[in-house]
N, C-alpha and C positions, 0 to 999 in steps of 0.2 A: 410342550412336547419334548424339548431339548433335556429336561429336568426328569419325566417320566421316560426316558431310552437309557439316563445316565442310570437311574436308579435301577432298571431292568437289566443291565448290560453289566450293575456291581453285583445283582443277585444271582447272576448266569454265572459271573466269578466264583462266586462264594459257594455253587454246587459244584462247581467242576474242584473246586479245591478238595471240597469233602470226597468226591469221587475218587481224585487221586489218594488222598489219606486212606480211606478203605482200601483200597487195591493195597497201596504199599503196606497197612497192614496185613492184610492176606499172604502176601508173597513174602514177608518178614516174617512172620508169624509161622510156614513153612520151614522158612529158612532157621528159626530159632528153634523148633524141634527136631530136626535134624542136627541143628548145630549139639542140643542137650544131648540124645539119643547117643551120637560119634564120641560125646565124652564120656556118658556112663557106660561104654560097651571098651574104652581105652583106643579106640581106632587112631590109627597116626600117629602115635607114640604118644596121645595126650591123655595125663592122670586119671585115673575112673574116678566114678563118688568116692567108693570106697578111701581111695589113696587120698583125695583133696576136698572132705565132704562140705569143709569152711568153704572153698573156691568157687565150689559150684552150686552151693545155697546161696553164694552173694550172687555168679553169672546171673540164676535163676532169677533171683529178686530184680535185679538189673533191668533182665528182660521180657519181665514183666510187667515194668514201670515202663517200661518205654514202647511198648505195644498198649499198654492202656490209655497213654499219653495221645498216643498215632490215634488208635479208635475213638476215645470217646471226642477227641475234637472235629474228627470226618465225619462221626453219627451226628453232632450236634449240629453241623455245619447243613448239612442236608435235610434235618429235621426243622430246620429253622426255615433254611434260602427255597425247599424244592415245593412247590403249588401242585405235584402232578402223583406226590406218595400215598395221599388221600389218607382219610382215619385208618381203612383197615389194612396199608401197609405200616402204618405205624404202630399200629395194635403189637402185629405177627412181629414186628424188628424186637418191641420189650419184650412179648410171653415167650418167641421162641429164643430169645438171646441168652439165656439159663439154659439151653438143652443143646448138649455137646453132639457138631455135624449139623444138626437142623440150624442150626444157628448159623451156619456159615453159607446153608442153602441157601438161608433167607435174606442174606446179609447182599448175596451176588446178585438176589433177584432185585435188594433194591437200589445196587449201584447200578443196574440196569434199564433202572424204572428212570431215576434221576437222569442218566446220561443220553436216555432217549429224549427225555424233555430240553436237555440241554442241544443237542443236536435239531431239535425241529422248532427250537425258539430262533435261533441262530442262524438256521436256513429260512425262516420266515425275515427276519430282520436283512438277510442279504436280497432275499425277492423285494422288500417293501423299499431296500434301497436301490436296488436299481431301475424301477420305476416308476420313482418317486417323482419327477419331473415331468409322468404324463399324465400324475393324476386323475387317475384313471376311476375315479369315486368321485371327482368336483362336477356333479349332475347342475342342470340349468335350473334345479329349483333343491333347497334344502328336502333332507329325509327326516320324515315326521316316525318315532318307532312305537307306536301303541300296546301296550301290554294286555296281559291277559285277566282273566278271572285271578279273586285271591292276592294279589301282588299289587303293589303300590310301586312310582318311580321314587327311589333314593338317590339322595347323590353318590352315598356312601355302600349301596350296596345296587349296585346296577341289575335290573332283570335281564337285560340281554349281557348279561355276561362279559367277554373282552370283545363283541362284535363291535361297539359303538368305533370305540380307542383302534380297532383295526381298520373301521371307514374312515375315522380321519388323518391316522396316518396316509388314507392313498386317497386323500382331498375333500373326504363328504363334510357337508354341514348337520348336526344332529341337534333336532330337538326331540321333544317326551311329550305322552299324550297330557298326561299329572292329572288325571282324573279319579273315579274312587274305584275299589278293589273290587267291588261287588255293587251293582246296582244294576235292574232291569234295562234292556237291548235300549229302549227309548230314551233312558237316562241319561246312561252312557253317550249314547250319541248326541246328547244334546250339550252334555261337558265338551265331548270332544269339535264339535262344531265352533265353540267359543274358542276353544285352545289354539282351531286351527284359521280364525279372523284374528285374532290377538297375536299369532306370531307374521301372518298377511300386512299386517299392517303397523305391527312393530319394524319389519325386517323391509317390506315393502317389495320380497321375493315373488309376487304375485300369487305365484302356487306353491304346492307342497308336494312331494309323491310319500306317501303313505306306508308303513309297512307296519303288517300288524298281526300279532300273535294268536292264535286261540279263540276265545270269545270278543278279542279286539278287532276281528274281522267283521262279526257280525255289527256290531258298533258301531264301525265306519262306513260299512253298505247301507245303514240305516241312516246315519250324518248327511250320507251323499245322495240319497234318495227323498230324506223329508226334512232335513234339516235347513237348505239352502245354499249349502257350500262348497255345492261339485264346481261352481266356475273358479275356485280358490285350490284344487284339488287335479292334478296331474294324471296320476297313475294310483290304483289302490293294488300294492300285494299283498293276499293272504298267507301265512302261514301257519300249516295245522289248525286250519280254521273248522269247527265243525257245523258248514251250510249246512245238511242236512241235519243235524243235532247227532246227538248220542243215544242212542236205544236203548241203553242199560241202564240211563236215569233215569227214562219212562218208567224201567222197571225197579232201583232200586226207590225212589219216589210213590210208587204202586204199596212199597212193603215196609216203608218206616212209618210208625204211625203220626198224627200230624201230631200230637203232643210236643211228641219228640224231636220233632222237625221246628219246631218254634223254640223249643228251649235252646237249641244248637244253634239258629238264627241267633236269637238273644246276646248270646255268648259271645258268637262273633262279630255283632255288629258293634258290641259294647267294646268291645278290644279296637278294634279297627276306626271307631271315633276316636280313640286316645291316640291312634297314630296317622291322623289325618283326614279320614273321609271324613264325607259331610253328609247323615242321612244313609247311612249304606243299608244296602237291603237283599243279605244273604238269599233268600228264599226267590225274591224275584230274578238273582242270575242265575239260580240257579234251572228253576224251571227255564227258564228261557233258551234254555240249553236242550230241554228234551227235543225228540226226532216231532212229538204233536206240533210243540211252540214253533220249529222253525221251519215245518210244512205250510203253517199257518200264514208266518213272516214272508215265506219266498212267494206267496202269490201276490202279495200288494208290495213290496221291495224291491222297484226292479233297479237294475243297471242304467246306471244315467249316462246318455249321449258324449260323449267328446274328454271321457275319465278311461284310461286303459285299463282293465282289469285282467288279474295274471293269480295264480296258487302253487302254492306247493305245498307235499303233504309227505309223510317219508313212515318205513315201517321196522317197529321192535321186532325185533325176530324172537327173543325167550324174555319170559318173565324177570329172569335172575339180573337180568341186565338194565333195569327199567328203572332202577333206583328207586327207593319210598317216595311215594306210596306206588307208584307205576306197577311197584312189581306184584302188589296188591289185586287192583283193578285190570291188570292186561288181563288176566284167561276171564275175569267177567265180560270185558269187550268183548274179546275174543267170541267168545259163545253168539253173545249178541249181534255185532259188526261184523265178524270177520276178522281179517287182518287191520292191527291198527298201530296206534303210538303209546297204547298203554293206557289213551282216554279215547282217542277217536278213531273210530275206524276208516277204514281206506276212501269207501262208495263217497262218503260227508267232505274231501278233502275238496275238489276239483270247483272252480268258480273263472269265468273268463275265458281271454282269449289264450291264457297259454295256463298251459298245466304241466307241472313237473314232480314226479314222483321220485323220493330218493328212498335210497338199499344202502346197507354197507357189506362187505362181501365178511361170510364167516358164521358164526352165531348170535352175534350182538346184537345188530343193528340199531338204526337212529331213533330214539323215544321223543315224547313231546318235549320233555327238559331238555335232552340234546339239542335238540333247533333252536333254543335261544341260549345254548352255551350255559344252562344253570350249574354247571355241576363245576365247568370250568376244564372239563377234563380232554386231552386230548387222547385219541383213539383211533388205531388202524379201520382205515374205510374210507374215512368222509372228518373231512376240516373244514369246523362250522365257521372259522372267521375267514378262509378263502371263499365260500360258498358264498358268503354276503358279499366280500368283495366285488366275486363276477355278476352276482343277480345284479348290483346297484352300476356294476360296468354294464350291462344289460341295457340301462335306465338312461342309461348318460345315452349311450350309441343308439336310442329311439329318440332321443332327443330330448329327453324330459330332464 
């Protein structure tokens, strides 16, 4: 912990350096053509071109080296340290940095971009230190984080984002479901039922409270229903879970023909054995996902006795925001669902005793990616490693 604050706390250094180098080139870089401007006009009794054109072709070269010097070490500096400029502010800094004015626009927007992240990394490190001693995320049983369709756990590239690393700095224990990316509701559950006696009886934590992404929700209400390991099993919360399924893969499932649907099966199961699963079987999560499959599911899956069951579901507000493919699939949802996350719509979110709907105020709002922090990005509205924070302080002050 002490190794990953240092390293985080040099990279904060290393953009606010670049921040200030930008700036002081902008305000030198002013200052340096008024300084030319006052000499080739003679103001203040100093030579024009004309009179001293050797003096002011060196000034010039001078101060040109030394604004090139100032910028490209500020651009590089921030191009390297900052996680929050994303491809397509880095795109706009190269194409626009050749067009004279736009280049200086774009330059302000991204000392802007950077010094926002540096300010709300900064302010999250002073809130995580001064309640660091109530540990206020050390729950009475470790957080099990179950993924979704598609995704595998890495160590090296985490699905949930910087969630995990922000429950343990405020006390939680994290384990991973590590089961396969794709395989039918029954499957799944039945990896995950293994994962969560092998960590019962590794750790000898007794239970676990649950959190689980996407189609990881369906997965674990099927574990704790037929599997045999709701007495190992706390709390299950969903997130963007779609109980009721999806409606639009009724219908995009209606209109690809099966040829075609197997050969893309084929594709990805054969890639996805090379990078861990065992036996995956594209085709079956994915129906299992339609609104028929999990009409079907919810009459014989019930809620098992003495497990708190809790949801939350949150909504995209435009397309443009939704990140690939999201921004793809929102207005198909859309038409179908309603309002949704860019896969699920709103009605499919809600499961349990408590339900909680999140907005973020403006035209963005929160996508499926958002909720487990894929993109990494922070954004006005809603701060998804605080949100986990309080759900899992939620967990602790129930007692779990």
């Amino acid at each position: 912990m002490k190794k990953s604050k240092a390293s985080e706390d040099k990279r904060l250094q290393s953009c606010r350096k670049g921040c200030r180098l930008l700036r002081l080139f902008l305000i030198s870089s002013i200052a340096a053509v008024g300084y030319l401007a006052v000499g080739c006009l003679g103001i203040f009794g100093l030579p024009t071109f004309r009179e001293a054109p050797v003096r002011w072709l060196v000034h010039t070269l001078i101060i040109i080296l030394i604004e090139a010097i100032i910028f490209w070490i500020g651009i590089i500096r921030i191009y390297i340290s900052s996680k929050q400029l994303g491809m397509r502010w880095r795109v706009l800094g190269i194409v626009c940095g050749w067009i004279p004015f736009v280049n200086l626009v774009v330059l302000i927007q991204l000392i802007n971009v950077v010094q926002a992240e540096i300010d709300t990394e900064i302010r999250k490190q002073q809130v995580n230190h001064e309640r660091i001693d109530a540990q206020i995320c050390k729950t009475k049983y470790p957080i099990l984080m179950v993924h979704g369709v598609f995704f595998r756990d890495y160590e090296y590239l985490n699905y949930w984002g910087r969630i995990p690393s922000e429950l343990e700095k405020n006390g939680a224990t994290i384990f991973y479901g590590n089961h396969n990316s794709a395989s039918a509701v029954e499957e799944s559950a039945g990896e995950l039922a293994q994962r969560i006696r092998q960590i019962v009886k590794e750790t000898g934590c007794e239970k676990v409270n649950i959190i689980a992404h996407s189609k990881g929700g369906l997965d674990c209400r099927q574990a704790l229903a037929k599997e045999g390991v709701a007495p190992y099993v706390a709390s299950l919360t969903t997130v963007n879970t779609p109980h009721r399924g999806c409606e639009f893969a009724d219908y995009l499932l209606s209109k690809i023909p099966q040829k075609q649907q197997e050969l893309l099966a084929k594709g990805y199961n054969s890639a996805m054995e090379k990078l861990g699963d065992v036996n995956p079987d594209f085709l079956a999560a994915v129906y299992d996902l339609t609104a028929k499959a999990c009409a079907e599911r919810n009459k014989i899956v019930q809620d098992v006795e003495g497990v708190y069951y809790q949801s939350v579901g949150s909504k995209l507000n435009r397309a443009m925001d939704g990140r690939f493919p999201l921004n793809f699939t929102y207005q198909l949802v859309n038409y179908f669902d309603g309002y949704n996350d860019g896969l699920v719509g709103e009605h499919s979110f809600p499961w349990g005793e408590h339900y909680e709907f999140l907005t973020a105020k403006g035209n963005r709002g929160i996508s499926h990616g958002d909720m487990i922090d894929l993109n990494r990005e922070n954004f006005t509205g809603f701060d998804v490693r605080e949100f986990y924070v309080q759900l899992v302080y939620g967990l602790k002050q129930k007692g779990f």
